[in-house]
C-alpha positions in Angstrom: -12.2 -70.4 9.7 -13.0 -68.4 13.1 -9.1 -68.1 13.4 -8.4 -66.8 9.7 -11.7 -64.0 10.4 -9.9 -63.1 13.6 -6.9 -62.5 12.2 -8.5 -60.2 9.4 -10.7 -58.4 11.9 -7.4 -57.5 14.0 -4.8 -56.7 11.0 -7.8 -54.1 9.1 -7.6 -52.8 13.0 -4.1 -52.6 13.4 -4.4 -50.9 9.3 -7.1 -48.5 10.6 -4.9 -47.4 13.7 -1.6 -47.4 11.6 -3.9 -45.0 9.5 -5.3 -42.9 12.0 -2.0 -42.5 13.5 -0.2 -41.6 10.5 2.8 -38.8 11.4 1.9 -35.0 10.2 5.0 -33.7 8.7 5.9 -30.3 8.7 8.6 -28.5 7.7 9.9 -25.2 9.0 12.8 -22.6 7.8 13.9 -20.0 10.1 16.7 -17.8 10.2 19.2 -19.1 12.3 22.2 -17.4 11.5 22.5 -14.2 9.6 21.1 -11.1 10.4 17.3 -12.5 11.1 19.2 -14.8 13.4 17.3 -12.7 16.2 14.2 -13.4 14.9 14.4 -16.8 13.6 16.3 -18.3 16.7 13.3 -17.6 19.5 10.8 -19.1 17.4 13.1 -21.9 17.0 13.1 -21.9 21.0 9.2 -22.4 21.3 9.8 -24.8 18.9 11.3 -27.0 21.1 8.1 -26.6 23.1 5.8 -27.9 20.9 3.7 -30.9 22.0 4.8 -34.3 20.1 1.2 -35.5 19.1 -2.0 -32.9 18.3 -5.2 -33.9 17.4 -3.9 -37.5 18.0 -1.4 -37.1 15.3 2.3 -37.4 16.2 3.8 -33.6 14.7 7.4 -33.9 13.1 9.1 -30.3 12.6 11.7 -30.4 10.2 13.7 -27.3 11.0 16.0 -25.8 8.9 18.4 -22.8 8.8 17.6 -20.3 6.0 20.5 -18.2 6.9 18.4 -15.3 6.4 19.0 -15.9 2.6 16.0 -15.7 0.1 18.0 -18.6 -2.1 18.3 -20.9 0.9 14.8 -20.3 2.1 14.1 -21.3 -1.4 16.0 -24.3 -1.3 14.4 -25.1 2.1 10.8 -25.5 0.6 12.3 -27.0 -2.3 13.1 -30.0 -0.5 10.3 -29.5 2.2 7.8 -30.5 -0.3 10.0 -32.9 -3.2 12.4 -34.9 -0.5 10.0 -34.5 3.0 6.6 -34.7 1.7 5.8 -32.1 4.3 2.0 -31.5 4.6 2.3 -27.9 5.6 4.9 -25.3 5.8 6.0 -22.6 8.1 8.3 -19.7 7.7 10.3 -17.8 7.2 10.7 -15.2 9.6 12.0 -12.7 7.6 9.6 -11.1 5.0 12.3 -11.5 1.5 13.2 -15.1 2.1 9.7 -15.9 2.5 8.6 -14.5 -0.3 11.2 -16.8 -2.0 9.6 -19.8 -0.9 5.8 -18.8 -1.9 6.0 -19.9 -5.3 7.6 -23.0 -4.4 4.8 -24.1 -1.9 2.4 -22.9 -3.8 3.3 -24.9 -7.4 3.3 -28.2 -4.7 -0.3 -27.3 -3.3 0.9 -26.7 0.4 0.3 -24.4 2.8 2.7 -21.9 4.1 2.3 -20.8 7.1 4.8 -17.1 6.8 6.4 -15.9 10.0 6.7 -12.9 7.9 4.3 -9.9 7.2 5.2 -11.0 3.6 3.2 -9.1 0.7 2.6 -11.2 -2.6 0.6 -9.8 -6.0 -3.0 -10.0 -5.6 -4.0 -13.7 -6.7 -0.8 -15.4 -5.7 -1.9 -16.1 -2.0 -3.9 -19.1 -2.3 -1.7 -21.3 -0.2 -0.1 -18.3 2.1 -1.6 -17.4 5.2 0.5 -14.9 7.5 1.0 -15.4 11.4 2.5 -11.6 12.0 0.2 -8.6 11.7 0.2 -6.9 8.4 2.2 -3.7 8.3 -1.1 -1.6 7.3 -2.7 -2.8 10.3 0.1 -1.9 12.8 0.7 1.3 10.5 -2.7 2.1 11.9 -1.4 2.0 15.4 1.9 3.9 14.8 -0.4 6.6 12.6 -2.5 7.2 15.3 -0.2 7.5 18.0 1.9 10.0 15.8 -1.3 11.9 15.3 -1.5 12.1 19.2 2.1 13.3 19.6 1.7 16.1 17.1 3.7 14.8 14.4 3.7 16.8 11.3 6.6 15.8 9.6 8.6 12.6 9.5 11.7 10.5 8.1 11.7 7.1 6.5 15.0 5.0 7.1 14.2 1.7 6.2 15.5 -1.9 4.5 16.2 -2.1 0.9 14.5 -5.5 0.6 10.7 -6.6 0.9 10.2 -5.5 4.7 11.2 -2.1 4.2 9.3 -1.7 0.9 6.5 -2.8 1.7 6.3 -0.5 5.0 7.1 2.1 2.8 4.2 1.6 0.6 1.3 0.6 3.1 2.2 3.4 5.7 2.3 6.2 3.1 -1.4 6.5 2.4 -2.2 6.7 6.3 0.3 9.3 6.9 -1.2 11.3 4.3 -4.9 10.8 5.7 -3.5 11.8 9.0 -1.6 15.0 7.4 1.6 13.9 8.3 4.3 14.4 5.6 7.8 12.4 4.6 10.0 15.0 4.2 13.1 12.1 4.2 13.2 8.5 3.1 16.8 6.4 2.8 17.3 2.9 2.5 20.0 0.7 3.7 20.5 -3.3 3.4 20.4 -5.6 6.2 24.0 -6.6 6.1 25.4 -2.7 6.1 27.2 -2.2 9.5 26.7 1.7 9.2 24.5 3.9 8.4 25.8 7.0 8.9 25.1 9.2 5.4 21.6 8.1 5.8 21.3 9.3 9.1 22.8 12.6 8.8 20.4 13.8 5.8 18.1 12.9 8.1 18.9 14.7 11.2 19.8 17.4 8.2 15.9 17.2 7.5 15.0 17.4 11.3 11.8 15.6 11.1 9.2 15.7 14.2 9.7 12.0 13.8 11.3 9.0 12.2 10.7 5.6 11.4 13.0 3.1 11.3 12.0 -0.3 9.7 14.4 -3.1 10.3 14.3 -6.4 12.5 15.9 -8.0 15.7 19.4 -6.6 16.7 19.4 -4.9 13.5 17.4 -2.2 14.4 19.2 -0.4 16.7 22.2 0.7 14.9 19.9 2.8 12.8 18.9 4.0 15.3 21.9 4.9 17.7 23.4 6.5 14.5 20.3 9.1 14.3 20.5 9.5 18.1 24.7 9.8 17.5 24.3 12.6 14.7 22.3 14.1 17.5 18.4 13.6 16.7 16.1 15.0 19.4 13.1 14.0 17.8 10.4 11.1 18.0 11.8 7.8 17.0 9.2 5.1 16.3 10.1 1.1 15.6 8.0 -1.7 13.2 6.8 -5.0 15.1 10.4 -6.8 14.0 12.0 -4.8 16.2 9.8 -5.7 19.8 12.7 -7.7 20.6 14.8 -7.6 23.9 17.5 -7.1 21.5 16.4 -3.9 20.4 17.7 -2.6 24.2 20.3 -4.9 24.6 22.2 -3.7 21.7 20.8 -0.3 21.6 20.9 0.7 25.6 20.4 4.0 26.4 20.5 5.6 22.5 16.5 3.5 22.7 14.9 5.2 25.8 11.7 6.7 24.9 11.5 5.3 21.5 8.3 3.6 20.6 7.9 0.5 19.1 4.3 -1.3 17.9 3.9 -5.5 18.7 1.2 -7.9 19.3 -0.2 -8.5 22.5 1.8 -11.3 23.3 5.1 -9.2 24.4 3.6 -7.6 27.2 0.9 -9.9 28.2 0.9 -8.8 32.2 0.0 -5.2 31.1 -3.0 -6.1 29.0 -6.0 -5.1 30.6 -8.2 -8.3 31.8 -10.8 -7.4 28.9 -8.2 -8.0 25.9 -9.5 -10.9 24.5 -5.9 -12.1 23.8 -4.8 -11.9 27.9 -5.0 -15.3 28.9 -3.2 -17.0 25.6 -0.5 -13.9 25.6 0.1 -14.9 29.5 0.2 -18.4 28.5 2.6 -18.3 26.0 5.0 -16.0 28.1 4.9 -18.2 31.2 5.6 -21.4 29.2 8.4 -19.6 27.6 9.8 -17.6 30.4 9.9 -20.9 32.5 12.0 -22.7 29.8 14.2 -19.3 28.6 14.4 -17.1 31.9 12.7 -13.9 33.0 12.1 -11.2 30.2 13.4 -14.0 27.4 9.9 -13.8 25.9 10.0 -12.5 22.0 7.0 -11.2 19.4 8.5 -14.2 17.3 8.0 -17.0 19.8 4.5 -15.8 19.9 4.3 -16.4 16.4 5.3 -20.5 17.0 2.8 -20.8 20.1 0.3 -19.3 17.9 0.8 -22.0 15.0 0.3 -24.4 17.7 -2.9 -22.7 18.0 -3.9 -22.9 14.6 -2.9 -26.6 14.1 -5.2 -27.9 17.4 -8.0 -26.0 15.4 -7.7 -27.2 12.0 -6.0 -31.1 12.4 -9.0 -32.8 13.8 -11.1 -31.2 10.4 -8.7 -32.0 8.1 -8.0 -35.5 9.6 -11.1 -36.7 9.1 -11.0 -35.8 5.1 -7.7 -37.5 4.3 -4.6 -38.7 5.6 -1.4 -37.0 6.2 0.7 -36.9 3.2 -1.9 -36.4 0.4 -2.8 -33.8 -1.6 -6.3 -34.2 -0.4 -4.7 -33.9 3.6 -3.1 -30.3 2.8 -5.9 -28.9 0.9 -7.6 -29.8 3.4 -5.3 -27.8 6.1 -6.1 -25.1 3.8 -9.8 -25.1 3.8 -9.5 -25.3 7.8 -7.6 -22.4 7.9 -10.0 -20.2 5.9 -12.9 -21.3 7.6 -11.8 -21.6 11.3 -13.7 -18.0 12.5 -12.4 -15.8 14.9 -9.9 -17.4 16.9 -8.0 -16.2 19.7 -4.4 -15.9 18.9 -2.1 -14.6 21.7 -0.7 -11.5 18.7 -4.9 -10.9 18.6 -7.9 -12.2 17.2 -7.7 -13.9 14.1 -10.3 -14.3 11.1 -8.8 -15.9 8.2 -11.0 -16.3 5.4 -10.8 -17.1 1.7 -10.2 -13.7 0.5 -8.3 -12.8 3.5 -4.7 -14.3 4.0 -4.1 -11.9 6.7 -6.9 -12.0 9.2 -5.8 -9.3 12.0 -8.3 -6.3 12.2 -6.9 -2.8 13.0 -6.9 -3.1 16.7 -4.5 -5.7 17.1 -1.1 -3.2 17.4 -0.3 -2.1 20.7 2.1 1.0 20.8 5.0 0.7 23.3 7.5 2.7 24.9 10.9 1.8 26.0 11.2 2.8 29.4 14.5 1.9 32.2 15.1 -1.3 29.2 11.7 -2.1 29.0 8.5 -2.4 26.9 5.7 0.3 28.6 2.2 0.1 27.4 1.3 3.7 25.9 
């Protein structure tokens, strides 16, 4: 009889550990080829990074390529939450192809985490939170600096899809509060090689300004083609483009252009009081040392800071259900609106229920591109 209740006691043990060590799944789409391959492939990189267990908990990334395709990135979460059970989501990177997957998560009760300032109709958030800055709060930053450099007037030339509209449409009531006026606005799709009847109507308009709203790579052909139809005015870039490859395709056409980001890109130059110094060095020395000197990339920061959030909410939700339940990723949920102000290395973040997006409007940090480099203004 002693034997039999020693084996019981030590198989509900072995059950309990099994239990507590059950894997968190989660599944991740990124755009690894396609345009938003520039975007998609450095988060990817931190990635690789990530630590295996957190909270305990052994953490399985399922990445797949979204191709920078809103009916991939559909498919993607699709089978994320019917084939992999995953208990949370993250991506994608680029604002249209996660809006394709919101719906998706949503009907399966799971949290998506976007890498994508990615708008949805008021209501339709409840399982969406956003790791990027909203374009209204780095349209602060770009509005104000404009309002420092004296521009009046200024020229739109941005993305057909989501990214572009939505700048569009958050940016426009600042630059009327700040008296500024768009006296130009063309669109062009992320697969167009040229733009060059956008850009001369307008250089044609001769703005004080422009501002170009595209992502990775793709944002400097706009931008050489304004400079090429010989714009001598203010050029200003969106947070998708603070990416080395903004100067490694553009070169010399992007000196003295200015582009808003998080923190994270130019951690060394934060003063020592930015709350968001020590993660922002963090991240880029852990990524430098793995990529190479000046590899680091606003959308890396976006994957160390989803490490952040998952050491903050996994011990919480942990101790309300196991991973792979319904009860696990509501759970994940709740942790994420009620974490408080957390230090993220793109700024501090306050997540709550009403608020999806978190950032407040001192989280942009306007740079310039000076010699091939990010500048602090």
């Amino acid at each position: 009889m002693k034997n039999i209740k020693t084996l019981i006691a030590t198989a509900v043990a072995v059950l309990a550990t099994g239990a507590a060590q059950a894997d968190v799944n989660i599944g991740v789409s990124l755009a690894l080829t396609g345009p938003g391959s520039g975007l998609g492939i450095p988060m990817q990189n931190y990635f690789k990074l990530f630590p295996q267990t957190i909270a305990g908990e052994k953490v399985n990334l399922i990445i797949l390529d979204d191709a920078t395709d809103p009916g991939k990135g559909a498919a993607n979460a699709r089978r994320f939450v019917t084939e992999d059970k995953v208990d949370m989501i993250i991506g994608s990177c680029i604002t249209a192809v996660a809006a394709a997957m919101t719906d998706i998560a949503s009907e399966a009760g799971t949290v998506q985490l976007a890498a994508s300032p990615v708008g949805v109709p008021a209501g339709k958030d409840k399982w969406m939170f956003r790791l990027p800055q909203s374009n209204t709060v780095m349209g602060s930053a770009v509005v104000e600096h404009m309002k420092k450099q004296g521009v009046k007037t200024l020229g739109f030339l941005g993305y057909t899809d989501a990214y572009g509209e939505q700048w569009l449409k958050e940016i426009t009531p600042l630059l009327d509060q700040a008296g500024i006026k768009i006296v130009a606005t063309e669109r062009f799709a992320r697969t167009d090689t040229s733009v060059t009847p956008q850009a001369l109507k307008l250089t044609s308009a001769n703005p004080d300004a422009m501002l170009i709203v595209a992502s990775g790579s793709g944002a400097a052909m706009p931008h050489m083609a304004v400079v090429d139809r010989g714009y001598k005015g203010k050029i200003y870039q969106t947070h998708a483009a603070a990416t080395q490859d903004l100067m490694r395709v553009g070169g010399k056409a992007v000196e003295g252009s200015f582009v808003v980001s998080g923190p994270a890109v130019i951690a060394e130059q934060l003063p020592d009081s930015h709350p968001s110094k020590k993660l922002a060095v963090d991240f880029v020395q852990k990524y430098e040392k793995a990529y190479g000197a000046n590899s680091r990339n606003q959308f890396a920061g976006h994957s160390y800071d989803a490490q952040v959030v998952l050491e903050k909410i996994l011990p919480g939700a942990l101790k309300k259900a196991k991973p792979g339940t319904p009860e696990f990723r509501a759970a994940l949920r709740d942790g994420m609106e009620t974490m408080g102000r957390t230090i993220f290395s793109h700024g501090v973040m306050n997540w709550t229920a009403s608020d999806h997006w978190g950032y407040t409007n001192e989280t942009g940090v306007m740079l310039k591109v000076v010699d091939g480099k990010f500048k602090v203004e």
